[in-house]
N, C-alpha and C positions, 0 to 999 in steps of 0.2 A: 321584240314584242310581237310583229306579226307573224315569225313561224312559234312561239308558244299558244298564242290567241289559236291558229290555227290547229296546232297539236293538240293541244286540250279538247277544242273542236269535234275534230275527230275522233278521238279515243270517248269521246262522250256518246256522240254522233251513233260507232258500233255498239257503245254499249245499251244504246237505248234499242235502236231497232234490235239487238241479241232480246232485251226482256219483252218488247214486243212481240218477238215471235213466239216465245217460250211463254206467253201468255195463250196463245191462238193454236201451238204445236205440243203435243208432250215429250215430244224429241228434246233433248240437248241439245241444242240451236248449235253453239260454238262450238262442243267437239265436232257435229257435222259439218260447222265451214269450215272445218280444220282440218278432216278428211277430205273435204272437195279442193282444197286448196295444196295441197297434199299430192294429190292424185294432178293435180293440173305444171304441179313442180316435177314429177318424175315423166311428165309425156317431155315438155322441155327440155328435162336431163337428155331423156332418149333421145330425141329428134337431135342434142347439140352432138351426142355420140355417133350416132349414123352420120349425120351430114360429113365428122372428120374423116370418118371412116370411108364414106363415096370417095371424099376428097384424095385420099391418100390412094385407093384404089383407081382412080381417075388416071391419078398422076403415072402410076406403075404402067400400066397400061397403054397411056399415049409414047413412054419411053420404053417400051420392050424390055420391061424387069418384069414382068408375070403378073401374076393375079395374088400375088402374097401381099397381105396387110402390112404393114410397119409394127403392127400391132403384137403379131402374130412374130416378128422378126426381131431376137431379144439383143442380136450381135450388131443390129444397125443403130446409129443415134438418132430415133427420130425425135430428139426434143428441136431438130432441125427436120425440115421436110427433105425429101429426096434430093438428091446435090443438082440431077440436071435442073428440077424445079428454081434451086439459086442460080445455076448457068443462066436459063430461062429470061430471070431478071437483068441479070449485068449484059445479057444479047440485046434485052430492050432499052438498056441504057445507052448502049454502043449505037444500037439504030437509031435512035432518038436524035431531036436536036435540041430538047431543052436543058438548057443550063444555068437554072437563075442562080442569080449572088443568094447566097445564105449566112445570114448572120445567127453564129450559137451564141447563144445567153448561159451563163453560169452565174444561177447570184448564191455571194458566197460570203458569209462571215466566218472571221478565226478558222481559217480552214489550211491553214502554213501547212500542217502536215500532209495534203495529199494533193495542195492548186497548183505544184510544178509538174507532178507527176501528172494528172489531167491535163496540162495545156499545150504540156510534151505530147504526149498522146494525142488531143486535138488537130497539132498542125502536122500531125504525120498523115491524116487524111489524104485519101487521095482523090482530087477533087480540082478543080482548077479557081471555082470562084466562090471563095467565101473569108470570114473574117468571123477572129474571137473577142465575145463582151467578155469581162466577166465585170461581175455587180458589185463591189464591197459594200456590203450593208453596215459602215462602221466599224469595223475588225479593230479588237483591240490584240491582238498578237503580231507576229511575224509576217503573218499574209502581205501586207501592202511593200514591204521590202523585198520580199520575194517575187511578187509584181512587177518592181521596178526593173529587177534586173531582169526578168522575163523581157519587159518590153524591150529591150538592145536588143535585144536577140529574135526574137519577131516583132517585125512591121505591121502588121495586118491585126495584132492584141491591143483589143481596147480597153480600159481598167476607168468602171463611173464608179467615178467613189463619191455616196451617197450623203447626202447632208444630216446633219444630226436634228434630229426631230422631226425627219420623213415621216410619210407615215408607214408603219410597219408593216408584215410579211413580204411573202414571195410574191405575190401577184403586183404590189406596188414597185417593189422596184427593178421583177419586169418589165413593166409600165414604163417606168423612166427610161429604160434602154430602147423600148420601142419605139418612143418616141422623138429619139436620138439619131436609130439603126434608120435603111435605108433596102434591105436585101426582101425581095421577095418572096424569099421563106427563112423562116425561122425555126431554129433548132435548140430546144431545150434540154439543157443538160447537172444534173447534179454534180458536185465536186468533187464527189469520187467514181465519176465516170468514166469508162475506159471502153473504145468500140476498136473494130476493125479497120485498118485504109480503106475497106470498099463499102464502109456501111452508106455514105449517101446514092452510090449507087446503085445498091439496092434497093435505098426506097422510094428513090426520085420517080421509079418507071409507076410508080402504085400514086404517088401523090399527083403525077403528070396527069389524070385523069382531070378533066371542068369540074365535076360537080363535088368531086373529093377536096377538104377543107384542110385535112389534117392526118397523118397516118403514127401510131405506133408501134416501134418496134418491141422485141421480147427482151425481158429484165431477167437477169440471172447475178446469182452470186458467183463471188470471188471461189472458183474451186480448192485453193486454198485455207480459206476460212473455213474451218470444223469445228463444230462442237454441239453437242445435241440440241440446244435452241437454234441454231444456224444451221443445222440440219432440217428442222422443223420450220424453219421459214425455206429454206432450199424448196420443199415440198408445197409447202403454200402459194410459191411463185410457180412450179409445175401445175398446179389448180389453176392458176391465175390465168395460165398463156392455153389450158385445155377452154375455159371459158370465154377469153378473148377470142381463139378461133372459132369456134364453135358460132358463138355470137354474128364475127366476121359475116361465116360461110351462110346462115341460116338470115341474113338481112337484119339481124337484129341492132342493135346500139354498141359497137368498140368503144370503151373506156379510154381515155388520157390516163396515162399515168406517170405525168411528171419527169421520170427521168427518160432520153430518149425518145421523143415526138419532137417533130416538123409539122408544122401549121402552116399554111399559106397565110401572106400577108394579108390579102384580100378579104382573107377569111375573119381574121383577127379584130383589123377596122371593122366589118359588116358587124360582129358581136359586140362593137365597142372596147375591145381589149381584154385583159383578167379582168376578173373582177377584185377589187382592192376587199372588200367585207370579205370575199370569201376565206374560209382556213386551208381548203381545199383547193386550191386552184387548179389540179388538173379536171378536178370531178366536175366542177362549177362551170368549167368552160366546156369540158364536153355538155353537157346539156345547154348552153345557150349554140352551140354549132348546129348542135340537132333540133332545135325550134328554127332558128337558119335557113334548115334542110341544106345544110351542108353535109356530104358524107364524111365515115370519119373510118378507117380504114387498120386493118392487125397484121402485122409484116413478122413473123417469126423468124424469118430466114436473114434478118439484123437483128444482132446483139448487140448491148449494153452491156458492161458489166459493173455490179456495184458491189459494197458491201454489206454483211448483213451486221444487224443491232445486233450486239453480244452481248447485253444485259436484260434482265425482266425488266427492271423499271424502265430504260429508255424503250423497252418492247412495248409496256404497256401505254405509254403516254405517246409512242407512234400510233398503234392502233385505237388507243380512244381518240385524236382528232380525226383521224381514216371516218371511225366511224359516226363521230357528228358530222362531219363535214359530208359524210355520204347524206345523211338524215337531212340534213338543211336543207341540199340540194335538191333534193325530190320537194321538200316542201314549198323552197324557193319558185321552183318551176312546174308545178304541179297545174296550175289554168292553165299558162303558155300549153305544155305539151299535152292535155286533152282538149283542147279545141279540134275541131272537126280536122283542121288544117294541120295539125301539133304533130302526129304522126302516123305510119297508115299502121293496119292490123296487126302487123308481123313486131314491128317496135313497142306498139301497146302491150303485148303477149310478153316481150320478154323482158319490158323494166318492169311488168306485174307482177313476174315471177321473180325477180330480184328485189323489188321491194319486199316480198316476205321475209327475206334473211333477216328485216329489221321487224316486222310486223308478229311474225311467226313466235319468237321469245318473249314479245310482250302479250300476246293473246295465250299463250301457255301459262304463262305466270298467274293473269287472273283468271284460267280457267282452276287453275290449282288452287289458288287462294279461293275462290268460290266451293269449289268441292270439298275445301276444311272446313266452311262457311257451313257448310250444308248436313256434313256429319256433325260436326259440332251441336245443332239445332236438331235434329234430328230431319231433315231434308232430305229428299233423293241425290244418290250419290250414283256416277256411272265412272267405277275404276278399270273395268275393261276397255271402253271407248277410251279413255285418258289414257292408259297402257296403250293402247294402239296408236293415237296420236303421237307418243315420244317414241314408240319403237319403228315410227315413217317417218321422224324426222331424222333418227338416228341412220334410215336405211336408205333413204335418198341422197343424205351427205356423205356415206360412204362408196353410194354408188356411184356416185361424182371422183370422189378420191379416188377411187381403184380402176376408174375409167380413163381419167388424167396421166395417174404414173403407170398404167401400161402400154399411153399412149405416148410421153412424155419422159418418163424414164423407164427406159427400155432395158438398160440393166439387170433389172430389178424380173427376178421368175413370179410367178405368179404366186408362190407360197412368201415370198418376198417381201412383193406387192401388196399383198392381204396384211402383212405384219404392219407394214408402214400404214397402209391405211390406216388402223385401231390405235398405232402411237397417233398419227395425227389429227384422231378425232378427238384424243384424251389429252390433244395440243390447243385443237380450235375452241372447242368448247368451254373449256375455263379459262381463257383468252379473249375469245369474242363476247361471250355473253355477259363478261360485267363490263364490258366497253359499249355493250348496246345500252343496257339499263342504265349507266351514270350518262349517257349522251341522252336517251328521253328525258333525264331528271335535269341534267342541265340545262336543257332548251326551253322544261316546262317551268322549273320552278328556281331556274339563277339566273340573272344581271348578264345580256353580252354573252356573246361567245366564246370560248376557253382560246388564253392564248396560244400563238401560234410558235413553235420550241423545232430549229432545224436539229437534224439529226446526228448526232457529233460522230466525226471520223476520224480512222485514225491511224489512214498511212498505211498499211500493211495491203499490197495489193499483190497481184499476180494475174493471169491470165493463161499462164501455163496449163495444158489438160494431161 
């Protein structure tokens, strides 16, 4: 009830001061904050492209490989930063002396086909102190049998098998293991998770910091896994990890994102733990860490690997909770993080320019639906300023795209690069944007939250490159 009260709110809120102004101005009010807003999304584009760019030039530089961009270099992989940059890491973990106990969380239902292969993989870590949960949230298949016999075989596997009529998603019965476990960080991981032996020590030296709460590392697909939607999310996650650094480097807010993040315990208690309401639980928690003023930190240089959704329908019903649960969030914590204290300059700038990705589709729609309004009646009508408005939105998300995989997949020539961009804008765009509009309509005008549906796997893994 109080994020629709407030949604409605809002969307009334803009639309009064729009007829305000357009009473007082003979401007088009809304196409003009849509050009200003516009114009304030492509300075952030740039600024996240420069900063990787110093970054990566930085790096060359302090190690005597020249003045060549990564960017610029289509034979290197830089969906990995420069290798001495990982040396870098595991030097700081060697000189270090922290080694707290970590306990990984896996919460997992019906998941037989891929919770051996994960737990195999888990204790191959090379690591000296930690231990695996994993959750059964009720598995009615195979899973808890395959459990059992795991546990003979490692000591250190703990298996909470959940009672029936908990209360349901993922954030609850992380909950329950938390308050179970005993390790000073924790490590979250999906069931069809697969890392490196060295990934905690790479990102122990980045989470070793005081004021740092929580760090994630980079999600990629199963290289394996082909086929044009799994293609299409390959690339999206290439977006995803150009954003998260970008973000990182420029001070701005690192997202959680569920599979692969360590949180400090301390950190956890001080937010109270997940949040149980939430759908989202990574998104949810990063915003109470950063009202916190916990830092929260993007380690490229560990991988995850998962698998990608092979269907539309489970595609589609992944990304509509993504994106209520993005929506909630900001609505959820929308006072906390503008209080004077909530965050400085540079974190207001850029959840503002992310907040548009939800803002931007719904103030286009009724500027459209107005402008039919308007010929229809015979009204003034501005179909150049509205061309302009779609062909900046069209140009800012591509120039993200083709920023990301020239920085991110490097493979890829620049006539390459250009193609993939335009497949993946005629990927995002009739993907995202009716996952945006049924998440406002849900929040505004349905009962509750849409349930929460884990994402079904199915065993087929590799890591082979």
């Amino acid at each position: 009830m109080y994020n629709r009260i407030l949604l409605i709110l809002l969307i009334l809120g803009v639309w009064l001061l729009v007829k305000l102004v357009d009473n007082v101005m003979p401007a088009p009010t809304l196409l003009i904050a849509l050009l200003a807003i516009l114009t304030l999304m492509f300075i952030h584009s740039a600024w996240l492209l420069a900063a990787q760019r110093r970054w990566r030039r930085k790096l060359r530089k302090l190690k005597g490989l020249g003045d060549q961009l990564g960017v610029l270099l289509p034979s290197q992989d830089a969906s990995q930063p420069p290798e001495d940059d990982l040396n870098d890491l595991l030097n700081d973990w060697e000189a270090s002396t922290w080694r707290p106990w970590v306990d990984i969380f896996i919460s997992a239902k019906n998941e037989a086909k891929v919770i051996e292969s994960t737990v195999r993989n888990m204790f191959a870590i090379d690591y000296p102190n930690y231990s695996v949960w994993i959750i059964d949230d009720n598995s009615t298949d195979d899973m808890p049998q395959v459990l059992d016999k795991l546990r003979q075989e490692f000591p250190r596997l703990n298996v909470l098998q959940r009672q029936k009529g908990s209360y349901p998603g993922k954030s609850a019965a992380l909950n329950e293991a938390l308050a179970l476990s005993k390790g000073e960080v924790i490590a979250v991981f999906d069931a069809d998770a697969n890392v490196d032996p060295n990934f905690f020590k790479i990102l122990m030296p980045v989470l070793e910091t005081e004021e740092v709460g929580a760090v994630q590392a980079q999600k990629k697909l199963y290289p394996h896994h082909r086929s044009a939607l799994i293609e299409c999310q390959s690339s999206e996650y290439a977006v995803d990890v150009y954003f998260q650094m970008g973000r990182d480097l420029i001070g701005g807010i690192v997202e959680l994102r569920g599979n692969g993040q360590l949180i400090k315990r301390n950190a956890l208690i001080d937010v109270g733990g997940w949040n149980n309401k939430a759908i989202t639980d990574d998104l949810d928690l990063t915003m109470r860490l950063v009202i916190a003023k916990w830092d929260i930190r993007f380690c490229p240089q560990a991988v995850v690997w998962e698998e990608g959704v092979p269907t539309v329908k489970s595609l589609i019903r992944q990304r509509r909770r993504w994106a209520e649960g993005s929506i909630r969030r900001y609505l959820d914590y929308i006072f906390p993080l503008n209080t004077p204290s909530g965050m400085n300059i540079i974190e207001r700038f850029d959840v503002l320019t992310f907040v548009t990705e939800f803002t931007i589709p719904a103030l286009v729609f009724l500027e459209i639906v107005s402008e039919a309004v308007n010929l229809a009646t015979g009204g003034p009508v501005h179909p150049r300023l509205l061309l302009a408005v779609l062909i900046g939105c069209s140009f800012v998300s591509q120039f993200n795209f083709f920023s990301a995989f020239r920085l991110y997949r490097p493979e890829l020539s620049v006539k390459e690069a250009l193609i993939d961009t335009f497949q993946l804008t005629s990927y995002v765009f009739p993907l995202w944007l009716p996952c945006i509009f049924y998440s406002l309509w849900q929040i505004m005008f349905r009962r509750g939250t849409s349930a929460w549906h884990p994402t079904e796997h199915f065993g087929q893994r590799s890591v082979e490159n």
